[in-house]
C-alpha positions in Angstrom: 6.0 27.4 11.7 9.1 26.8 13.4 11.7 28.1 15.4 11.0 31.5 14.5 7.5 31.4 15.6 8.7 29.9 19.0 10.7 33.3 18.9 7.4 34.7 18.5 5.2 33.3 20.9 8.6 33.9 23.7 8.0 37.9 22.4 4.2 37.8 22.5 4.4 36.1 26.4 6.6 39.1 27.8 4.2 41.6 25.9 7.1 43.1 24.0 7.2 44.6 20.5 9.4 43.6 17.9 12.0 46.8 18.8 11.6 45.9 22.6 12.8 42.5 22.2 15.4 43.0 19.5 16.7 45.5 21.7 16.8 42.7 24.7 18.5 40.4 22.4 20.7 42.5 20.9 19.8 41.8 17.6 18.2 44.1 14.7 14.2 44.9 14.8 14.2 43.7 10.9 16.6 40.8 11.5 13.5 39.5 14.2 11.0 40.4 11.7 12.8 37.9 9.5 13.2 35.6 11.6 9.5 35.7 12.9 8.2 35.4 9.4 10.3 31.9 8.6 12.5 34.2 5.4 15.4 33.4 7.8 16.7 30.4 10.0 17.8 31.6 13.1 21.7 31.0 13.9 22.4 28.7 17.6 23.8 32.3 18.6 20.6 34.2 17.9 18.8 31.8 19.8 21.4 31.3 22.5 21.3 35.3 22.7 17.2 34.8 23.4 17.5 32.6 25.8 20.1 33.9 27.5 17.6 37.2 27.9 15.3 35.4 29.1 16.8 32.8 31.5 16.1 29.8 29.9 17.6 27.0 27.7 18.3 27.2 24.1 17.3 24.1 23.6 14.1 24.4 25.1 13.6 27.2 22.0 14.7 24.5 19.7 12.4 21.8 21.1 9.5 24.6 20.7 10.0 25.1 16.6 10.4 21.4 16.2 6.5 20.8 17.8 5.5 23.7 16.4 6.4 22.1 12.9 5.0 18.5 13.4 1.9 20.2 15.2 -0.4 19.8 12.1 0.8 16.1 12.1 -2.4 13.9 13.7 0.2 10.9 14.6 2.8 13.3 16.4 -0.8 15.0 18.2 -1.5 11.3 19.6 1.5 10.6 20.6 2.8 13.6 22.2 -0.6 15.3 23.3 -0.3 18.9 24.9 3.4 19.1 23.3 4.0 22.1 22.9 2.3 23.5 26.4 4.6 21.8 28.1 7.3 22.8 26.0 6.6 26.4 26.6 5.7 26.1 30.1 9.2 24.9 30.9 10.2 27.9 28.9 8.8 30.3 31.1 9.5 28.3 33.9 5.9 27.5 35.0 6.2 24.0 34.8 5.6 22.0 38.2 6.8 18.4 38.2 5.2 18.2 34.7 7.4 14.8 34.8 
């Protein structure tokens, strides 16, 4: 888990196939494939390129994979409960004064 399942989850949200979304993008179906599998790293321009498609903030993306890797982690779980929801909330702009 990672940044490329962040990618993922983004894809899965907006109901769009891998070709749909690569197409977005403007990246290849089997460079996404790749990249959704974790056998590639996603470059800051691939994910810059996501979230410009989408209206959000690369960083955000970033921020995703990292709680998505330390998910599994019971110490990160207690001290940052509900993570990754609000993570992704802010990614698809649904978050209300979460702060």
């Amino acid at each position: 888990m990672g940044v490329g399942h962040a990618i993922r989850i983004i894809r899965e949200h907006y109901k769009m196939d891998q070709r749909t979304f690569s197409y977005t993008v403007g990246i290849s179906q089997t460079s996404l494939c790749l990249l959704e599998t974790g056998k590639t790293i996603p470059k800051d321009a691939t994910i810059e390129q996501i979230a410009v498609a989408f209206n959000t903030d690369a960083a955000l993306i970033k921020l995703a994979g990292v709680g998505l890797q330390l998910a599994n982690q019971k110490s990160f779980n207690r001290a940052f409960p509900n993570f990754n929801e609000i993570v992704f909330s802010m990614i698809f702009k649904e978050a209300n004064n979460v702060f």
